[in-house]
N, C-alpha and C positions, 0 to 999 in steps of 0.2 A: 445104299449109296456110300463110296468111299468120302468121308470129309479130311481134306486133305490142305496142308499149308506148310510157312518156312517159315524160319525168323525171318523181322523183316525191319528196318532202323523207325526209329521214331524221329529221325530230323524234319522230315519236314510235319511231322502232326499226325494224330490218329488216323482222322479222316483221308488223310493222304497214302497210310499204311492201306484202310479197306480196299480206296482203290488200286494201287499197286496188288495188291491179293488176288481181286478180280481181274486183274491183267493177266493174271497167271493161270487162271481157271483154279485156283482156292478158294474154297468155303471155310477154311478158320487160319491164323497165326499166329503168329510168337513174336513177343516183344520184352522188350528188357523194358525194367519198370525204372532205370537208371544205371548210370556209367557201368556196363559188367566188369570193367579192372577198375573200378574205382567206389566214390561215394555217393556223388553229385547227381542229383536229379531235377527234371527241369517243374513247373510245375504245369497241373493239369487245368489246360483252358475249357472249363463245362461246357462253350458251346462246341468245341473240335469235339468233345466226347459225345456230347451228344447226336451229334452228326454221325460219327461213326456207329452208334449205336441205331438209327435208324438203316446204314446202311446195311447193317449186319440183320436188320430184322427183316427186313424190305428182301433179302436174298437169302434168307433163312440157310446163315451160317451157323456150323456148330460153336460152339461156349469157343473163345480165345482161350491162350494159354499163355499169359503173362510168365517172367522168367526173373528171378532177384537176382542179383548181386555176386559172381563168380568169389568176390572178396566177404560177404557175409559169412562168417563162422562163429557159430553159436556155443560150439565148444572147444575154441581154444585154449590155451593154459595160459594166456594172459587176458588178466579179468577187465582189461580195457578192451582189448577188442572183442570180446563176446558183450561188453557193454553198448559198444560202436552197432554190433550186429542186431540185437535188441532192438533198438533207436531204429538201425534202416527195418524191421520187420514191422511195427510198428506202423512207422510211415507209411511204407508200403501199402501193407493193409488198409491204410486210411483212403491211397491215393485209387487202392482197387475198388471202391464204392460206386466210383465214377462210371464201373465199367459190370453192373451185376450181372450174376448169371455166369463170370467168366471164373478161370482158374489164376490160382498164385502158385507156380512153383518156385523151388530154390534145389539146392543139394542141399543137405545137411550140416555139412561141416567136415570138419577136419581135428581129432584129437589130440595131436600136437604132442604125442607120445604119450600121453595120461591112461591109455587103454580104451579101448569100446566101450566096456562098460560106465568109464565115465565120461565117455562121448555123448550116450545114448541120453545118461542122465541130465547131463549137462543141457541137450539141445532139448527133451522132455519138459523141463524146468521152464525155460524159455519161452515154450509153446503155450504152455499151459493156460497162462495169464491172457493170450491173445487170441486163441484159434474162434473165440466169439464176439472176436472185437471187428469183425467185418463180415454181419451177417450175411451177404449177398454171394460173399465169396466163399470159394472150398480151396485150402490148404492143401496144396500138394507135394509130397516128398519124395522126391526124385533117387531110382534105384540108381547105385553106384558101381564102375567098375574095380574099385578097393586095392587104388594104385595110394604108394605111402600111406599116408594113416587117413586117409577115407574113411569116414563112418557112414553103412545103408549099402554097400556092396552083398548083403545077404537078406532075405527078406525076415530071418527072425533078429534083426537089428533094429531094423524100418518097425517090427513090430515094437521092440524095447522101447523105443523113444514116444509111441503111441502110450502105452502102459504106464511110463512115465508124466505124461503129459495128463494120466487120470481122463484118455480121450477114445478109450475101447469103444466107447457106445455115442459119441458125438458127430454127429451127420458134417462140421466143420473140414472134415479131414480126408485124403483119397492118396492115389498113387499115381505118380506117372513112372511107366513103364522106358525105359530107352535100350533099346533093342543091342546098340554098341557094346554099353554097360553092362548091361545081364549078361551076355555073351562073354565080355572079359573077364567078368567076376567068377565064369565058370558052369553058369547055365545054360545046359544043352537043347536052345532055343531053334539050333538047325535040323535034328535028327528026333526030338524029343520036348517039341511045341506041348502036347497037351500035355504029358507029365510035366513038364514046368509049371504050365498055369493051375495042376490040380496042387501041387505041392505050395503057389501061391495062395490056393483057394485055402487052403489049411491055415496058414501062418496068419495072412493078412487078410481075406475072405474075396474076392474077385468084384463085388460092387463094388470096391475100396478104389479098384481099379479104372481111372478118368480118362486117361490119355495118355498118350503112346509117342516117345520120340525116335524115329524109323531113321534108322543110320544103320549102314553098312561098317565093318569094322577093318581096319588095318592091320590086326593083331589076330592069332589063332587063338580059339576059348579058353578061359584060363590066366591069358595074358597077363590082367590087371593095368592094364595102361591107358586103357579110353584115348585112342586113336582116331576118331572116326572116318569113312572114307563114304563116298560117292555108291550110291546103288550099284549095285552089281557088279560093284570094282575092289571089294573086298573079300574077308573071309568068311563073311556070311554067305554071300553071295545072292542074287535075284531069286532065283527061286522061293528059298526059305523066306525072305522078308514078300513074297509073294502070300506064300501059306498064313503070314499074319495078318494081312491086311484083308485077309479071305475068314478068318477064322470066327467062328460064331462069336467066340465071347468077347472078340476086340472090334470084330468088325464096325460097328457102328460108334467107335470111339473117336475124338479126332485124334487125326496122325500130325506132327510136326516134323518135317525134314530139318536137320541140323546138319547136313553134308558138307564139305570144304566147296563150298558153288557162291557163284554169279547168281542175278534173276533170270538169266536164260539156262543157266544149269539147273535154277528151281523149276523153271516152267515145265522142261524136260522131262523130267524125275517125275513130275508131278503128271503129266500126260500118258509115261509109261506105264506107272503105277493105276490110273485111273482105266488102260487102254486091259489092265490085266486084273482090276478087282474083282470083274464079273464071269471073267473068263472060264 
């Protein structure tokens, strides 16, 4: 079974997100755990969570995939805003208690010309202190498409900042995949799906692997821009993001669309994709 979802706003409350999801025929989504251009977060009402958490059990949705802070950088070169970044990871974590069983992603960060390598260390450092500070939840670091100083644009990067983190062998931590991303950064995820993932399965090992954000790209491979566009309207094009959502080792992951869409551009997307999983 395709488990499939979109971001989806937290204004009006959890509960209010479930049922918009099931308005769309999704079984999981994405939410920002607070302001994506900003700091601000509201706080979390137990009984809205817990409500959504029986809706989610009640329709046996796959694990959500919660989304931090586009402004969190862990490895910036100024040591106030990797402090600020800190503080909302922290939080975060605490507020994702509310919601077990589900994912925390972020991107990494941003090196802010200091190099990769003390990107990796930087955001490692960081990690380290917390990836057990919220048992219920699994840590996910989102591959990047390694426009300006992006750090996670490769996966033996994503691995550096594990390594550093002293968290090779700690069940806390996983990957989300974003289909745009790896594509911009250079992986020939159109023509060359399973060497990708055997070359992931090396670096990073493929359980690591939780969730899949399925975006079509505006950019040809390579890019480095993280453009993303609408199913089948970019340079991936339908097909190929067909072969993933088909593919044994992703298959049963959840999918999160991040497309430039409406909720009737998600319903869409999400119908096509479902009308084609099995196919």
């Amino acid at each position: 079974m395709l488990h499939i979802g979109c971001h989806l706003s937290t204004s009006g409350g959890f509960a209010a997100m479930g049922n918009t999801a099931r308005s769309l025929d999704a079984d999981t989504f994405a939410f920002f755990t607070r302001n994506p251009r900003g700091g601000g977060a509201k706080p979390v009402e137990p009984h809205d969570a817990a409500e959504l958490l029986e809706l989610c059990r009640s329709r046996q949705f796959a694990p959500l995939v919660a989304h931090g802070s586009y402004t969190m950088n862990l490895c910036s070169s100024d040591p106030s805003v990797r402090d600020f970044a800190r503080r909302m990871l922290v939080d975060d974590l605490q507020r994702m208690e509310f919601f077990p069983g589900s994912y925390y992603n972020f991107h990494p960060g941003s090196h802010t010309g200091q190099g990769a390598e003390a990107g990796t260390t930087l955001i490692g450092s960081a990690l380290a202190p917390v990836l057990s500070a919220a048992p219920q939840t699994i840590v996910l670091l989102e591959t990047m498409a390694g426009k300006g100083s992006e750090v996670g644009s490769t996966f033996e990067e994503l691995r550096e900042i594990i390594v550093k983190a002293d968290a090779v062998s700690s069940p806390c931590w996983g990957i989300c995949f974003d289909t745009c991303h790896v594509h911009d950064a250079g992986y020939d995820i159109i023509n060359n799906l399973d060497g990708v993932l055997e070359q992931f399965d090396r670096i990073l090992g493929v359980d690591r692997l939780k969730a899949v954000h399925l975006n079509d790209s505006m950019n040809p491979a390579g890019s480095r821009k993280d453009r993303h566009a609408c199913i089948g309207a970019g340079c991936i094009g339908l097909d190929a993001l067909v072969r993933i959502i088909r593919h044994p080792v992703l298959k049963n992951l959840p999918f999160i669309l991040e497309t430039p869409n409406e909720l009737p551009g998600y319903a869409a997307e999400i119908a096509l994709l479902r009308s084609r999983a099995e196919q």
